[in-house]
Chimera marker file (.cmm) of the C-alpha trace (Angstrom):
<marker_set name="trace">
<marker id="1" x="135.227" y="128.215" z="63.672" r="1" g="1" b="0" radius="0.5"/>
<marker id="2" x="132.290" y="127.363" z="61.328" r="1" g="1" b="0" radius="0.5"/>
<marker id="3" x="132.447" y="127.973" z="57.742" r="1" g="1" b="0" radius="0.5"/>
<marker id="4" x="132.219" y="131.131" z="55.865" r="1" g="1" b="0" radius="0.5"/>
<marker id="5" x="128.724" y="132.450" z="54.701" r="1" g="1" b="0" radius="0.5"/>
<marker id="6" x="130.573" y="132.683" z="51.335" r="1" g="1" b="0" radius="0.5"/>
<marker id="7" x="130.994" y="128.840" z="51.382" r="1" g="1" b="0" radius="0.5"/>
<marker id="8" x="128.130" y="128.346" z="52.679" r="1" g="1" b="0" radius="0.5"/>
<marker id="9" x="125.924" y="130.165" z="49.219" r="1" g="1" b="0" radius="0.5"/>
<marker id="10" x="128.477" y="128.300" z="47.104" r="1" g="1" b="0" radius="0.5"/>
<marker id="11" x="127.612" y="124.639" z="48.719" r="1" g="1" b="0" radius="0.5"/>
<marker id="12" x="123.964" y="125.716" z="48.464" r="1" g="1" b="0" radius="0.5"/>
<marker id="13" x="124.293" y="126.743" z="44.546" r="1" g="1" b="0" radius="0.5"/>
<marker id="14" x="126.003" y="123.581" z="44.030" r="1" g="1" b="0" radius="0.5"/>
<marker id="15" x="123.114" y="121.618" z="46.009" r="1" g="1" b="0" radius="0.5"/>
<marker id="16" x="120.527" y="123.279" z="43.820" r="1" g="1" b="0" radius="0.5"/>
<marker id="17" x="122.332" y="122.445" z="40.910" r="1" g="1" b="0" radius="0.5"/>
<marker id="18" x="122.841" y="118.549" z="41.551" r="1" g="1" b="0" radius="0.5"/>
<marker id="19" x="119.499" y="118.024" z="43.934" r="1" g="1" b="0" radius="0.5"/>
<marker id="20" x="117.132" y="115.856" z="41.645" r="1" g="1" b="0" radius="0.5"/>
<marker id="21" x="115.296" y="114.834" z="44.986" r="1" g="1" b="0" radius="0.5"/>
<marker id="22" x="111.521" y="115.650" z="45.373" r="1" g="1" b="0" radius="0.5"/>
<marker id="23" x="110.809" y="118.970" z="47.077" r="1" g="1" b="0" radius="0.5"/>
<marker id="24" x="107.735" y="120.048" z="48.709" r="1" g="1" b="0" radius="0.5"/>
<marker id="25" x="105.560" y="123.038" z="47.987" r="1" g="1" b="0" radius="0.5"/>
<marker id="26" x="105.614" y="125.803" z="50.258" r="1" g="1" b="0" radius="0.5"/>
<marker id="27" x="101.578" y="126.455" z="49.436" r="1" g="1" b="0" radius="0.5"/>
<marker id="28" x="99.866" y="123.187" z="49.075" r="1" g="1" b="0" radius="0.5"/>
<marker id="29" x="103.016" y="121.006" z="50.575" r="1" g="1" b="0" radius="0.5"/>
<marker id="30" x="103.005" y="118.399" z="47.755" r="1" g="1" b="0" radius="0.5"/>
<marker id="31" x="105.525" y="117.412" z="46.226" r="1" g="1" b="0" radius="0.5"/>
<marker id="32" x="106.939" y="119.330" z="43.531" r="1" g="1" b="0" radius="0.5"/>
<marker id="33" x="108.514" y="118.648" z="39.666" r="1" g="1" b="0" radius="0.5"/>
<marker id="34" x="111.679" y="118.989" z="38.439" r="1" g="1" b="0" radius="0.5"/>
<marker id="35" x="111.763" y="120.596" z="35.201" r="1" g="1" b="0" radius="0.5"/>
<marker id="36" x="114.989" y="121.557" z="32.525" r="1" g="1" b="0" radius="0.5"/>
<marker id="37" x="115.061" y="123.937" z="29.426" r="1" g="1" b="0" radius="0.5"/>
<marker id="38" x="117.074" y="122.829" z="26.586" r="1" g="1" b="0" radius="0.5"/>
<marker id="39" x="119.485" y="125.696" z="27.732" r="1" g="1" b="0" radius="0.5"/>
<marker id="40" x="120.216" y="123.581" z="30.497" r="1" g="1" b="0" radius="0.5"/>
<marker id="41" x="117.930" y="125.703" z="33.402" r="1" g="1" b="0" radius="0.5"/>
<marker id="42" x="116.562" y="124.101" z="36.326" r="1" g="1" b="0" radius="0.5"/>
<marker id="43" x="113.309" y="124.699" z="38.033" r="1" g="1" b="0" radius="0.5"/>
<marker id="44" x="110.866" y="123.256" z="40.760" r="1" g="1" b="0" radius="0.5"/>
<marker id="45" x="107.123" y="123.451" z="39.382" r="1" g="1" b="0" radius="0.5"/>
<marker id="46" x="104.117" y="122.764" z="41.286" r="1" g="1" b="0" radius="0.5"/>
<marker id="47" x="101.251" y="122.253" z="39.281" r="1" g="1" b="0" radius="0.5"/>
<marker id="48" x="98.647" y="122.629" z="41.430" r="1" g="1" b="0" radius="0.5"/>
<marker id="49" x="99.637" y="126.063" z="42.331" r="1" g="1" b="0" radius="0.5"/>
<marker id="50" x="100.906" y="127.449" z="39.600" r="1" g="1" b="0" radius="0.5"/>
<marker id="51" x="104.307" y="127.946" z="41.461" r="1" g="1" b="0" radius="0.5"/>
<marker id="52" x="107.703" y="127.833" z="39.704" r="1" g="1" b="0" radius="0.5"/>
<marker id="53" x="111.092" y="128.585" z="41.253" r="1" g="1" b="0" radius="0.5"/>
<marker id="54" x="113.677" y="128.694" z="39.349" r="1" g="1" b="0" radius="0.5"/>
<marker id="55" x="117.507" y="128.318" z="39.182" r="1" g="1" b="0" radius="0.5"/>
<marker id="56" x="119.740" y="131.577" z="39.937" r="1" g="1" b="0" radius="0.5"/>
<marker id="57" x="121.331" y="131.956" z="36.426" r="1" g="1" b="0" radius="0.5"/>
<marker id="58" x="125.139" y="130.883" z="36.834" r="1" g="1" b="0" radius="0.5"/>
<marker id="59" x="126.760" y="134.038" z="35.394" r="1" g="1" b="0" radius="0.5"/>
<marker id="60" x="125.461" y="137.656" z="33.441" r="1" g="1" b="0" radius="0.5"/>
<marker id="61" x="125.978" y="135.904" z="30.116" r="1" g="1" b="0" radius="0.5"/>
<marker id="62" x="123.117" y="133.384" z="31.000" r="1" g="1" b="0" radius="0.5"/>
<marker id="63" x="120.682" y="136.883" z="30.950" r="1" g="1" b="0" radius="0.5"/>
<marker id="64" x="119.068" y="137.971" z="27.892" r="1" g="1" b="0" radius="0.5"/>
<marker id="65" x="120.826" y="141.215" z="26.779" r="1" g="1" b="0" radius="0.5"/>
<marker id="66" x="118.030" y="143.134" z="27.426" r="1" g="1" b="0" radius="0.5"/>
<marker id="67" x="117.890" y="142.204" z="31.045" r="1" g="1" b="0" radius="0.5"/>
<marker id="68" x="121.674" y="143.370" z="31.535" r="1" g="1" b="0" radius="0.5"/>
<marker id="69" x="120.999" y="146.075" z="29.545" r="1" g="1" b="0" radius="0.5"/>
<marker id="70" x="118.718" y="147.449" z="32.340" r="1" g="1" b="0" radius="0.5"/>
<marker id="71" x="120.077" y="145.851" z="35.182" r="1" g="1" b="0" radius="0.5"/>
<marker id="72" x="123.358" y="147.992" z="34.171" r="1" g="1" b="0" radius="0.5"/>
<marker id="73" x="121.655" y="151.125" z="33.921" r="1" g="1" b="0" radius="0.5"/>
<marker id="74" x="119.946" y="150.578" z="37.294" r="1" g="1" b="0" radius="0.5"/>
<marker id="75" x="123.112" y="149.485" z="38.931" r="1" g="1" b="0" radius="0.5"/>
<marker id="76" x="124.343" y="152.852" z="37.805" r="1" g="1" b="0" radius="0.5"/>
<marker id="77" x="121.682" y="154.985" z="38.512" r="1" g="1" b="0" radius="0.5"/>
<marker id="78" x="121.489" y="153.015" z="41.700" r="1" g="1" b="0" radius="0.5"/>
<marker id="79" x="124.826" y="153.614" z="42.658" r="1" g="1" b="0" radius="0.5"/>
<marker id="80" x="124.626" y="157.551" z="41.793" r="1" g="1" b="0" radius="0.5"/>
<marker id="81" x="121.883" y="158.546" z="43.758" r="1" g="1" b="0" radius="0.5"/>
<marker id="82" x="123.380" y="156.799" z="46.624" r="1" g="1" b="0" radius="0.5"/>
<marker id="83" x="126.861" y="158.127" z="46.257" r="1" g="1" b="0" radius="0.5"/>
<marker id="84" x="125.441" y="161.561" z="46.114" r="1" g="1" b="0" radius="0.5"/>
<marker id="85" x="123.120" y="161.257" z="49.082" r="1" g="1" b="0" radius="0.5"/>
<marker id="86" x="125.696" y="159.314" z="50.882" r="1" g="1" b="0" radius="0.5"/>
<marker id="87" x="128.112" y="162.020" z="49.786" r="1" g="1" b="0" radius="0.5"/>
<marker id="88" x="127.030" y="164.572" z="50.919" r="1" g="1" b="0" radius="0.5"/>
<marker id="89" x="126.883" y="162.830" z="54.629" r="1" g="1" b="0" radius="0.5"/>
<marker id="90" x="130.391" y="162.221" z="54.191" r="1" g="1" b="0" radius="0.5"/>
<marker id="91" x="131.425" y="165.398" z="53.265" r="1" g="1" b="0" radius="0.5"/>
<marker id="92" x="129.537" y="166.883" z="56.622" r="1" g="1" b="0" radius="0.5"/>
<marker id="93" x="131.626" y="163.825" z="58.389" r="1" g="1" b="0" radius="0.5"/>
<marker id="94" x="134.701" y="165.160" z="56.908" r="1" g="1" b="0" radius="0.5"/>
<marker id="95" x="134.950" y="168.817" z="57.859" r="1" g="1" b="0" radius="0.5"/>
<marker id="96" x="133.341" y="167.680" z="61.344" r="1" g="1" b="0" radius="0.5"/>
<marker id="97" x="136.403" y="165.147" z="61.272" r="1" g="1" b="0" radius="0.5"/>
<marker id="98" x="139.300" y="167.898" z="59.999" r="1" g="1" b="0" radius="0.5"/>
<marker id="99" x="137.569" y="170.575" z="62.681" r="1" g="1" b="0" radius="0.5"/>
<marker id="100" x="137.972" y="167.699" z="65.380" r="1" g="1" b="0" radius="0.5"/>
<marker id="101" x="141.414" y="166.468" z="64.447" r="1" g="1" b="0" radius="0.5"/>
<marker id="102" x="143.377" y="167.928" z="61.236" r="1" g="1" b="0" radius="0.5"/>
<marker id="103" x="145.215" y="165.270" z="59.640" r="1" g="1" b="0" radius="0.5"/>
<marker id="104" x="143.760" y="162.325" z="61.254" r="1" g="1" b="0" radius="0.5"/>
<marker id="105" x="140.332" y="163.508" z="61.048" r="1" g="1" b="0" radius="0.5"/>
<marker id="106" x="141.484" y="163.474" z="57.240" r="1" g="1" b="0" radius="0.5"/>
<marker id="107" x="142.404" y="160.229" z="57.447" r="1" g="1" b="0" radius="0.5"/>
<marker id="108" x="139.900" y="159.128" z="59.282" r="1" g="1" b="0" radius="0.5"/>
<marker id="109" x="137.674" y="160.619" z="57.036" r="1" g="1" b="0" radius="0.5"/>
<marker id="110" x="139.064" y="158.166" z="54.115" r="1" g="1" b="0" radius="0.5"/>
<marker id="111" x="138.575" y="155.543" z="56.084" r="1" g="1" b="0" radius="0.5"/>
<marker id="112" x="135.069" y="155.678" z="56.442" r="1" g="1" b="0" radius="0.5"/>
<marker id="113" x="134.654" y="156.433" z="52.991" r="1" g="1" b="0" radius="0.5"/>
<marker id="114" x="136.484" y="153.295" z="51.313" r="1" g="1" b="0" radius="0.5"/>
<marker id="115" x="133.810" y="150.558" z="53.282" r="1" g="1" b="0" radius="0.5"/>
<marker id="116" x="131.100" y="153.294" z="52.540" r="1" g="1" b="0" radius="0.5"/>
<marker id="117" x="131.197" y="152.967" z="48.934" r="1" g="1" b="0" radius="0.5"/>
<marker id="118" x="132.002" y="149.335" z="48.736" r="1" g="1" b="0" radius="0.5"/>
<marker id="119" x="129.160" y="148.416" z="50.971" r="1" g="1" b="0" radius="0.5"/>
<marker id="120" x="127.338" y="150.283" z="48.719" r="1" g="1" b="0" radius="0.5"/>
<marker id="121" x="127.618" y="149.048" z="46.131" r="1" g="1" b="0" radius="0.5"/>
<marker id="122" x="127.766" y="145.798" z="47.159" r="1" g="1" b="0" radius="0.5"/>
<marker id="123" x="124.270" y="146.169" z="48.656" r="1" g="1" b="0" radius="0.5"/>
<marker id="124" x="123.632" y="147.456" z="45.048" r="1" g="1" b="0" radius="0.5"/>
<marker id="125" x="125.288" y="144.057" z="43.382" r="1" g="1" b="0" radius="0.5"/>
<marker id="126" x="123.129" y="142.037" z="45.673" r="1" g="1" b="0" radius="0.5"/>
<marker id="127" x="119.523" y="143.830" z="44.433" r="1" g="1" b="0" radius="0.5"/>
<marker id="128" x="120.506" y="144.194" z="40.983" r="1" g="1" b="0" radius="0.5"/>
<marker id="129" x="122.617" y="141.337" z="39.543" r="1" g="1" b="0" radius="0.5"/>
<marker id="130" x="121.776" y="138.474" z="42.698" r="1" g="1" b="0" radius="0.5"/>
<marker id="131" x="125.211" y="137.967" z="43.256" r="1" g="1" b="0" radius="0.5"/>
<marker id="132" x="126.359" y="137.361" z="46.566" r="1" g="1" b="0" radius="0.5"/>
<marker id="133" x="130.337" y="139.071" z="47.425" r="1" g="1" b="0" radius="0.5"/>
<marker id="134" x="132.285" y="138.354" z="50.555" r="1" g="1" b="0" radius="0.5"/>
<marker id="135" x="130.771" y="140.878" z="53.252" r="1" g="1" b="0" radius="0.5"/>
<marker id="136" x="133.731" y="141.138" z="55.589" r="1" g="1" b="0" radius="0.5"/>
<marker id="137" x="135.179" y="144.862" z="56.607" r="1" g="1" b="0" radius="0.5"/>
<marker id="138" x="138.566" y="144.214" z="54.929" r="1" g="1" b="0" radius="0.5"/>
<marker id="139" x="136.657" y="142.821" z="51.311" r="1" g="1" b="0" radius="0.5"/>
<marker id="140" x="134.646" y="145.665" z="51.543" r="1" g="1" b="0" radius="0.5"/>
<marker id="141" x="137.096" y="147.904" z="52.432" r="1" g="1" b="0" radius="0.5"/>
<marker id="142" x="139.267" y="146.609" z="49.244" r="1" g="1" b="0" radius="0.5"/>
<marker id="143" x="135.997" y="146.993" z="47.060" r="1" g="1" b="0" radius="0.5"/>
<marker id="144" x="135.488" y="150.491" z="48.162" r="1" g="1" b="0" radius="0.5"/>
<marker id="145" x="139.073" y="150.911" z="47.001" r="1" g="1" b="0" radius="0.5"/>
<marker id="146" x="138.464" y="149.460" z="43.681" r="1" g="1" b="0" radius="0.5"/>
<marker id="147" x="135.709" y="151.338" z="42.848" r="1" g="1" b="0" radius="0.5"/>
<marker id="148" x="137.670" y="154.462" z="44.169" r="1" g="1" b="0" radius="0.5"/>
<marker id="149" x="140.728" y="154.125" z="41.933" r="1" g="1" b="0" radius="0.5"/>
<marker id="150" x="138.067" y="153.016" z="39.170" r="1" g="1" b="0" radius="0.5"/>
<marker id="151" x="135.984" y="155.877" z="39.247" r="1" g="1" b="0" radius="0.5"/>
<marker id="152" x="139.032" y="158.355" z="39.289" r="1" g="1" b="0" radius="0.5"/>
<marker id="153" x="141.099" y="156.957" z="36.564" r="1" g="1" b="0" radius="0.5"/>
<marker id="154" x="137.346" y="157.640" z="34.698" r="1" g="1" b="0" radius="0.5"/>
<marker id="155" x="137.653" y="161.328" z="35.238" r="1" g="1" b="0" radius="0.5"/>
<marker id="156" x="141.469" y="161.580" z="35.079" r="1" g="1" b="0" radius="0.5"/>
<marker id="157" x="141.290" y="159.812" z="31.321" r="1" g="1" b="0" radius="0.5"/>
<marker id="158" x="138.372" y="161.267" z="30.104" r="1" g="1" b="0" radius="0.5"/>
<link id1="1" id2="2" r="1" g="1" b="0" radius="0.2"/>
<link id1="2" id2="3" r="1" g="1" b="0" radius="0.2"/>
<link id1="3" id2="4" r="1" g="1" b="0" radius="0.2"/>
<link id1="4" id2="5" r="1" g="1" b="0" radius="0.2"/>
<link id1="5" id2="6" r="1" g="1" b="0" radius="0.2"/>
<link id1="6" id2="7" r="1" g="1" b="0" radius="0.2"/>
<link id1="7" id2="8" r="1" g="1" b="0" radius="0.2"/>
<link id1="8" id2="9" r="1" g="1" b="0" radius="0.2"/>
<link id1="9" id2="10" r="1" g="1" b="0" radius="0.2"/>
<link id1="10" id2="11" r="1" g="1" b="0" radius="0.2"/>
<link id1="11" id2="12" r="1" g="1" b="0" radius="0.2"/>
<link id1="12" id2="13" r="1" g="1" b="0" radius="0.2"/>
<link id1="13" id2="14" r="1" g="1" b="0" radius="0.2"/>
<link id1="14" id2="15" r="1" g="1" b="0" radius="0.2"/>
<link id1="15" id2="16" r="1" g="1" b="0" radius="0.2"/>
<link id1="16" id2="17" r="1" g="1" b="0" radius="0.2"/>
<link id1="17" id2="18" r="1" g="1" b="0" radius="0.2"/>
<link id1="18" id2="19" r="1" g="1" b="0" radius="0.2"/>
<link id1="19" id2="20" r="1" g="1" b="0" radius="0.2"/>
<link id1="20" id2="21" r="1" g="1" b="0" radius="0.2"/>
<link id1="21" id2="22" r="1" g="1" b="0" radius="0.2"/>
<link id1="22" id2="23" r="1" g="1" b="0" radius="0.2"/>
<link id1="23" id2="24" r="1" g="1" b="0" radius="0.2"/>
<link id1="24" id2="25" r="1" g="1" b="0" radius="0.2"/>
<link id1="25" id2="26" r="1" g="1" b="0" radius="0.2"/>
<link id1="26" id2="27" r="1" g="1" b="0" radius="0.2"/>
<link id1="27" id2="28" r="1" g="1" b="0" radius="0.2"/>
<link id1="28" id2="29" r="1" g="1" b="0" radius="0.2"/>
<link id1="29" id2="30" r="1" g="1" b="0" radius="0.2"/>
<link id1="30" id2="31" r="1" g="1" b="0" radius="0.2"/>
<link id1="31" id2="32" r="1" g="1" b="0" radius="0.2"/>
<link id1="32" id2="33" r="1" g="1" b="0" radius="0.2"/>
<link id1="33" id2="34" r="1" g="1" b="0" radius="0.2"/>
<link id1="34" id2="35" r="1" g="1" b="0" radius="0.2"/>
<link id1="35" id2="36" r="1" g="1" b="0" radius="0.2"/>
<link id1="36" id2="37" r="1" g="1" b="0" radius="0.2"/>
<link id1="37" id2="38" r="1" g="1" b="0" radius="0.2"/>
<link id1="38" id2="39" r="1" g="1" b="0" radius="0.2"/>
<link id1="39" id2="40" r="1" g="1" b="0" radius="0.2"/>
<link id1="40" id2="41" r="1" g="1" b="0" radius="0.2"/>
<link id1="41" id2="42" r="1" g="1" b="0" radius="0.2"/>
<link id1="42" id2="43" r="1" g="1" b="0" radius="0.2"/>
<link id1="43" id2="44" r="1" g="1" b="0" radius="0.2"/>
<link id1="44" id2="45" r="1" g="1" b="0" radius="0.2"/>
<link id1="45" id2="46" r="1" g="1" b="0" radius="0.2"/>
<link id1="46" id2="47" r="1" g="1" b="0" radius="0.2"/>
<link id1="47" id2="48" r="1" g="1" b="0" radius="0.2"/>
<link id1="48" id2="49" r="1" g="1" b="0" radius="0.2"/>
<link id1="49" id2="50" r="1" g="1" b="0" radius="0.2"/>
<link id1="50" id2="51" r="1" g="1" b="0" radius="0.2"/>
<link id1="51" id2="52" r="1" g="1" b="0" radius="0.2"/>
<link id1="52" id2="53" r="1" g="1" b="0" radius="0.2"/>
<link id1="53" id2="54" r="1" g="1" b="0" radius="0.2"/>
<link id1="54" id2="55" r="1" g="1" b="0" radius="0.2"/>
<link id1="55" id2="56" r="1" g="1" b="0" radius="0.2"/>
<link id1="56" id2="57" r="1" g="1" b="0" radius="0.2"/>
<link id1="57" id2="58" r="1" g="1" b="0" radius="0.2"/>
<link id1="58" id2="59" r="1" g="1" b="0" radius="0.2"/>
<link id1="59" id2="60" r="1" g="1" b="0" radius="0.2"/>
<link id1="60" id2="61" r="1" g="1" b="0" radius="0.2"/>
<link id1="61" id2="62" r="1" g="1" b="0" radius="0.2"/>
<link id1="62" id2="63" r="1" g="1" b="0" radius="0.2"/>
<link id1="63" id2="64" r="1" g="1" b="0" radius="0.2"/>
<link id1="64" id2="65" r="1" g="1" b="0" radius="0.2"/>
<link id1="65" id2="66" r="1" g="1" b="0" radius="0.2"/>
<link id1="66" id2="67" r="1" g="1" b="0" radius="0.2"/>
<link id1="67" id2="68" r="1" g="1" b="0" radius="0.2"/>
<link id1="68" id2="69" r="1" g="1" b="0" radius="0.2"/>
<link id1="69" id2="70" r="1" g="1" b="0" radius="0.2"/>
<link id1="70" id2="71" r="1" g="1" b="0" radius="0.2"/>
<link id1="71" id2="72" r="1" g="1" b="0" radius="0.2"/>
<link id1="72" id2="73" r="1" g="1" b="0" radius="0.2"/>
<link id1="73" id2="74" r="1" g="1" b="0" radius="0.2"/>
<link id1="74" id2="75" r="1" g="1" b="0" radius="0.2"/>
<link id1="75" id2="76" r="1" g="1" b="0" radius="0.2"/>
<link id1="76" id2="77" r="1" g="1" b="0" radius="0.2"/>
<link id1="77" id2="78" r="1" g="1" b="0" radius="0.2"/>
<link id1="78" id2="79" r="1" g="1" b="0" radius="0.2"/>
<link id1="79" id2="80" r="1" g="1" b="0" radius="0.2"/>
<link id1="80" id2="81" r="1" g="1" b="0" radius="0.2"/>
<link id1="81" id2="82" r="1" g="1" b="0" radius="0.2"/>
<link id1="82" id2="83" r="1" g="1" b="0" radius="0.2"/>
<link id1="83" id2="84" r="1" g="1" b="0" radius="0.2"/>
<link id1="84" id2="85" r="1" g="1" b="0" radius="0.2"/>
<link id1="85" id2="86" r="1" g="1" b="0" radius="0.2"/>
<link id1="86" id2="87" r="1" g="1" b="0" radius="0.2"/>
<link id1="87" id2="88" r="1" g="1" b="0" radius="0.2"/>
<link id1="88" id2="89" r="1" g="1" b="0" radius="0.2"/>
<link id1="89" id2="90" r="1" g="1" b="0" radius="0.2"/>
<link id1="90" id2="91" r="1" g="1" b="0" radius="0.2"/>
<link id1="91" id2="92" r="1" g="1" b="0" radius="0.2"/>
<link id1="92" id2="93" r="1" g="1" b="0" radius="0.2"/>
<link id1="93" id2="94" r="1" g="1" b="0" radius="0.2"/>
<link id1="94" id2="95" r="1" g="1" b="0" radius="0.2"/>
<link id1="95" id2="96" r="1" g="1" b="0" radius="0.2"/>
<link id1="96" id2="97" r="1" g="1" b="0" radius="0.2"/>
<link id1="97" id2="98" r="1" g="1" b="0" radius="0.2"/>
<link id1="98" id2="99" r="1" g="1" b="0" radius="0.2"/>
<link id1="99" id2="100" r="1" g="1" b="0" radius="0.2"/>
<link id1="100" id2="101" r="1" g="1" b="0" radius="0.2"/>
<link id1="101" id2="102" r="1" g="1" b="0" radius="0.2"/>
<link id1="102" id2="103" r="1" g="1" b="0" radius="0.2"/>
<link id1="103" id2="104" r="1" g="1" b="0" radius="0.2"/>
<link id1="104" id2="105" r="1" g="1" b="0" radius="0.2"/>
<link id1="105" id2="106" r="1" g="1" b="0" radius="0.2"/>
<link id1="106" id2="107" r="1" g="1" b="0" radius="0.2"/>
<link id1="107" id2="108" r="1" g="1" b="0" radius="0.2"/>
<link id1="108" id2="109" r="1" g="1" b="0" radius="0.2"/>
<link id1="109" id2="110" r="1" g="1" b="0" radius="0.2"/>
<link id1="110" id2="111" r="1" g="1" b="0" radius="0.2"/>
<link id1="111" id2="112" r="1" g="1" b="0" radius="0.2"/>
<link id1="112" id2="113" r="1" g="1" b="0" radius="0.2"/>
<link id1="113" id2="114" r="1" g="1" b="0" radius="0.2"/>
<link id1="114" id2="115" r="1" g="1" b="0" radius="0.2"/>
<link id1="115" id2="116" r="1" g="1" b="0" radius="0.2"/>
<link id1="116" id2="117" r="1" g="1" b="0" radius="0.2"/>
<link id1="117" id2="118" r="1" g="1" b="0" radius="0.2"/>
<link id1="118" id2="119" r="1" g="1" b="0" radius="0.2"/>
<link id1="119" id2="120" r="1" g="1" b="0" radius="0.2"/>
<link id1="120" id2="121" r="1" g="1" b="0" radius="0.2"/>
<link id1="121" id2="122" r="1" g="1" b="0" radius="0.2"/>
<link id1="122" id2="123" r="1" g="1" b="0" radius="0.2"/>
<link id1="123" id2="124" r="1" g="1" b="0" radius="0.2"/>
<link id1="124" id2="125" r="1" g="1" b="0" radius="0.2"/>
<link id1="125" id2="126" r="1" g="1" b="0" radius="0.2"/>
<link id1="126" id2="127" r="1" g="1" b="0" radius="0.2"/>
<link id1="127" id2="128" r="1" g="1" b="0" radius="0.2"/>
<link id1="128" id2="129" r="1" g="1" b="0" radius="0.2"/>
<link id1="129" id2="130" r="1" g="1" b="0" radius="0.2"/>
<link id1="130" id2="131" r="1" g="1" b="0" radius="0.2"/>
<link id1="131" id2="132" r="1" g="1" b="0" radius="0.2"/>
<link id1="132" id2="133" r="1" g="1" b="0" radius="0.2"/>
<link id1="133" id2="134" r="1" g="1" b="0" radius="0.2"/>
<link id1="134" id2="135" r="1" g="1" b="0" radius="0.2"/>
<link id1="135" id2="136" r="1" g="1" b="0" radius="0.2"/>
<link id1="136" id2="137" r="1" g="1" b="0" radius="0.2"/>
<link id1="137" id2="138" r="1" g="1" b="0" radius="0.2"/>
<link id1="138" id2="139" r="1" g="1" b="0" radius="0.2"/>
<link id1="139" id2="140" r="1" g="1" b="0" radius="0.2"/>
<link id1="140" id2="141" r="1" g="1" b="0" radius="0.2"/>
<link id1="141" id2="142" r="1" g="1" b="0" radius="0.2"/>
<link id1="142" id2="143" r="1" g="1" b="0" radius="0.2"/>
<link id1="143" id2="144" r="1" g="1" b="0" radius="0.2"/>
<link id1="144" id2="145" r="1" g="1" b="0" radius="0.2"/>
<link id1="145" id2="146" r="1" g="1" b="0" radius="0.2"/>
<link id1="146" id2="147" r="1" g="1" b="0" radius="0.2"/>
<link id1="147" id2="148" r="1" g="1" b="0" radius="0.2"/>
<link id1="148" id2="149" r="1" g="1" b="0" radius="0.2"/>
<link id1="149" id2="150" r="1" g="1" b="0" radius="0.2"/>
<link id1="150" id2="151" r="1" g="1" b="0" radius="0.2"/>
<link id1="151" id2="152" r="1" g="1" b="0" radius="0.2"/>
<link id1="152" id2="153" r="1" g="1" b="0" radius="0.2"/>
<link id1="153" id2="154" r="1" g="1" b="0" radius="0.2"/>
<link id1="154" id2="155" r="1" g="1" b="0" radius="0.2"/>
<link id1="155" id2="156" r="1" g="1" b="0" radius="0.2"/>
<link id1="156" id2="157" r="1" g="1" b="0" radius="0.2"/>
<link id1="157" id2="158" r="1" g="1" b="0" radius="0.2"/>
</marker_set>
């Protein structure tokens, strides 16, 4: 079995971080310079082009507070949109499902919806924020959960 595409971002993070050897220009192909901030950031800069890639930042407290400011509010608006639209196509699912089969169309109908929100919003969490999360059905199953039980004890507290 090969290795998990989860391991396999982390080793390539890790790479980035320690790799001090020469890279090449996608553009012009020469070789390109390794630059670092005070903060500690690391980039590739090709002069020629005018071409900088930099670092992923290693966690939301490396962004300015501005930029997670706004990546926070479109994570959320993000996410509502979707779980309306997608919503309302489960809700159609649902009674379809309950016509179909009573109590397991009910519980079938939960079923789809715990992996429907968490691959949501994991889709959202890769867009917004960069961060890659384990993709598998059960992870996103238990992340559909999460944000489930999250989301509820909102209204139930409020």
């Amino acid at each position: 079995m090969g290795e998990s595409r989860d391991s396999v971002l982390i080793d390539l993070k890790e790479s980035w971080d320690k790799s001090k050897e020469p890279r090449n220009c996608s553009v012009c192909g020469k070789p390109m310079t390794h630059m670092e901030s005070n903060s500690g950031r690391s980039s590739w800069v090709c002069f020629d082009c005018n071409i900088t890639i930099n670092a992923p930042p290693q966690s939301v407290a490396d962004l300015a507070l501005w930029s997670r400011v706004l990546r926070y509010f479109l994570h959320g608006v993000a996410f509502s949109v979707l779980i309306t639209v997608l919503g309302v196509f489960w809700i159609f699912s649902l009674v379809i499902l309950i016509t179909i089969g009573s109590f397991l169309g009910l519980i079938l109908g939960f079923a789809i919806l715990f992996p429907l929100v968490g691959g949501m919003n994991t889709l959202i969490s890769r867009f917004v924020w960069g961060f890659y999360m384990r993709s598998s059905l059960w992870d996103v199953c238990l992340h559909g959960l999460g944000c489930q039980l999250f989301s509820c004890s909102q209204v139930w507290f409020s």
